[in-house]
N, C-alpha and C positions, 0 to 999 in steps of 0.2 A: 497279351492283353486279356484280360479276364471276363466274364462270360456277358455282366449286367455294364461294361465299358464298350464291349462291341455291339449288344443291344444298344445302346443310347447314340451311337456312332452310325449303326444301322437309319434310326431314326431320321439322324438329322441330316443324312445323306438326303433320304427322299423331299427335307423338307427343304433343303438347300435345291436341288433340284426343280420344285415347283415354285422356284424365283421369291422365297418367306426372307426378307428381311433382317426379322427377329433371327432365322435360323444362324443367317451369318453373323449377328452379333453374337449370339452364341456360340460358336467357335473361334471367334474372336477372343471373347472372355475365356472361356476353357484354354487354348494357345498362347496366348500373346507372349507373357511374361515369362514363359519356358524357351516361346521363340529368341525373343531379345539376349535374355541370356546364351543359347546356343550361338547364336550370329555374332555374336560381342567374342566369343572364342577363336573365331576365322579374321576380323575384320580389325582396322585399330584404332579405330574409335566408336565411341556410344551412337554418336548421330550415323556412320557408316551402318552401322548394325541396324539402325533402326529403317533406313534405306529399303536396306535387304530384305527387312522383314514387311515391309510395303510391297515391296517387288512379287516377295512370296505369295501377299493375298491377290494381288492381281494374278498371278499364275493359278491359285486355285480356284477365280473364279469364273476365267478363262476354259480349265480343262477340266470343269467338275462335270460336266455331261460326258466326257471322254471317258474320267474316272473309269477302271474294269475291276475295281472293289479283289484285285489280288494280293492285297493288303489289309490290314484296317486303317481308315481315312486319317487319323492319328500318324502314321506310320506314312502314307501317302503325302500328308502335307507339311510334313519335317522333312520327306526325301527330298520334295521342291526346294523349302527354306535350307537344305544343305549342300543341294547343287550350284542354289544364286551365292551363297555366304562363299562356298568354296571358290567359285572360281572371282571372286569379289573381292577375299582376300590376296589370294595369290596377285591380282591384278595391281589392288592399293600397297601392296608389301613387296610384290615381286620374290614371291617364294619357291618352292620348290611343292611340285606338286602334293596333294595329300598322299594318294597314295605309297608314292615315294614316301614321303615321313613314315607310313604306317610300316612298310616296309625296313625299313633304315632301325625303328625302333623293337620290331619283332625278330632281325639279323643282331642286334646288341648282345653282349652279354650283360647279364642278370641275376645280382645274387643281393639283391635287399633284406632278404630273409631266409633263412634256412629252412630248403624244403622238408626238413621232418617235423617243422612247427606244421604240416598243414595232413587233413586224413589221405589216403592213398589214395588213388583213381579209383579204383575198384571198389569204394568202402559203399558199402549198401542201402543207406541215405541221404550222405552231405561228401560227395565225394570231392575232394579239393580243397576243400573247407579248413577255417581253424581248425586243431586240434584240440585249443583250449580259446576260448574268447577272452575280451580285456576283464578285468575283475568291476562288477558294479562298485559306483561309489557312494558313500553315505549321501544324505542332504542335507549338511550342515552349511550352512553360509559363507564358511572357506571356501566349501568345496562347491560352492555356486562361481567364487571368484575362480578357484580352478576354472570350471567349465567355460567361464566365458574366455581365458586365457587361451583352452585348449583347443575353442573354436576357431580363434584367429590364428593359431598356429596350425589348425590344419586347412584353412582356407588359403594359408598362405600357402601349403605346402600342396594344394590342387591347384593351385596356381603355378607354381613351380614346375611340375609332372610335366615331362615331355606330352605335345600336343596332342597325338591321338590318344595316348591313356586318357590326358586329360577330358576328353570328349567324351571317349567312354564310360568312364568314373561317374560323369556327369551324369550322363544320361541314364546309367544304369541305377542310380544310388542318391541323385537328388531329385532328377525328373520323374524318374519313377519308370523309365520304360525298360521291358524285358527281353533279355538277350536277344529274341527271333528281330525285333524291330529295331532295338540298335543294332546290330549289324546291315539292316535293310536298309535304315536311314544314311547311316555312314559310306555304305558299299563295300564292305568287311564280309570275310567269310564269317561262320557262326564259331568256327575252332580261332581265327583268329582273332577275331573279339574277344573272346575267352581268354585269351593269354592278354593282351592287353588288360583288360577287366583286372587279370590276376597279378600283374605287373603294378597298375597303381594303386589295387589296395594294399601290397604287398612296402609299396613305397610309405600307404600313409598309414598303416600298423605301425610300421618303425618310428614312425614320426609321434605317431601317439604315446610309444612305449619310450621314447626320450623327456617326452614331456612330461610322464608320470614318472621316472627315475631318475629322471636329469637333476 
């Protein structure tokens, strides 16, 4: 999390703390709809989802005094909203634990893309990374109907993404949160989020590079 997001986190800890109203509506509004979407991942349906994400604000306004700030509160009240979702799902679906999944998909073999598309471990500032990125494309009004085609075809296809990628994916690349705190929210090592991470963008490169040559 980045330096003026754990200022403003810091803030509203103290102001949630001295019982402000407003403070919990504002983390209300900053969470909500990152929450429902994460919950909707674990559970199988909208109204379940939206359960869990009830559940969750009661949890954090239960253990905000507890809070020991060895997170940031961000990070803190997604770990809540993914411990109710998790075992909420498994419950409603009768799954198989997450971990297990995370496991199960990091034992897989894996070859969506060929590793010499991507820089070496060792490269000295984007290590892992494309070698080459997708090509920009014009803005002409075709290529506006491309994009909204290419959207749904890659929604479809993070949709598709075995479950923990897909979680990951999620949270690293639409929610916005960075490596340290998804894997804290998930309960993933930071190496194996990594591989995960690199497994579904791996999955939707390909997906993208069908769509533009297919």
């Amino acid at each position: 999390m980045n330096v003026a997001a754990h200022d403003s986190d810091t803030e509203l800890l103290r102001r949630l703390r001295a019982g402000e109203e407003h403070a919990f509506v504002t983390l209300v509004d900053r969470y909500a709809a990152s929450m429902l979407r994460i919950a909707r991942m674990y559970v199988p349906s909208h109204a379940v989802a939206e359960e869990v994400v009830q559940e969750t604000w009661l949890g954090v306004l239960r253990g905000i005094d507890g809070f020991e700030e060895r997170s940031s509160l961000r990070t803190w009240v997604f770990r809540i909203l993914v411990n109710r979702a998790r075992t909420r799902g498994e419950r409603e679906r009768r799954t198989v634990p997450f971990a297990t999944l995370a496991q199960d998909e990091l034992d897989a073999p894996f070859t969506a893309v060929d590793a010499d598309r991507f820089l070496p471990a060792d490269h000295d500032r984007w290590p892992g990374h494309w070698a080459l990125p997708p090509e920009r494309w014009d803005d002409s009004p075709v290529r506006h109907l491309d994009v909204m085609h290419l959207r749904t075809r890659l929604a479809d296809a993070v949709a598709a993404l075995p479950e923990t990628q897909r979680l990951v994916v999620t949270m690293r690349d639409l929610e916005g949160f960075d490596a340290a705190e998804t894997a804290a929210a998930l309960g993933l090592s930071e190496g194996n989020q990594r591989v995960l991470l690199h497994r579904a963008r791996s999955r939707l490169r390909k997906e993208l590079e069908e769509v533009r040559h297919g």
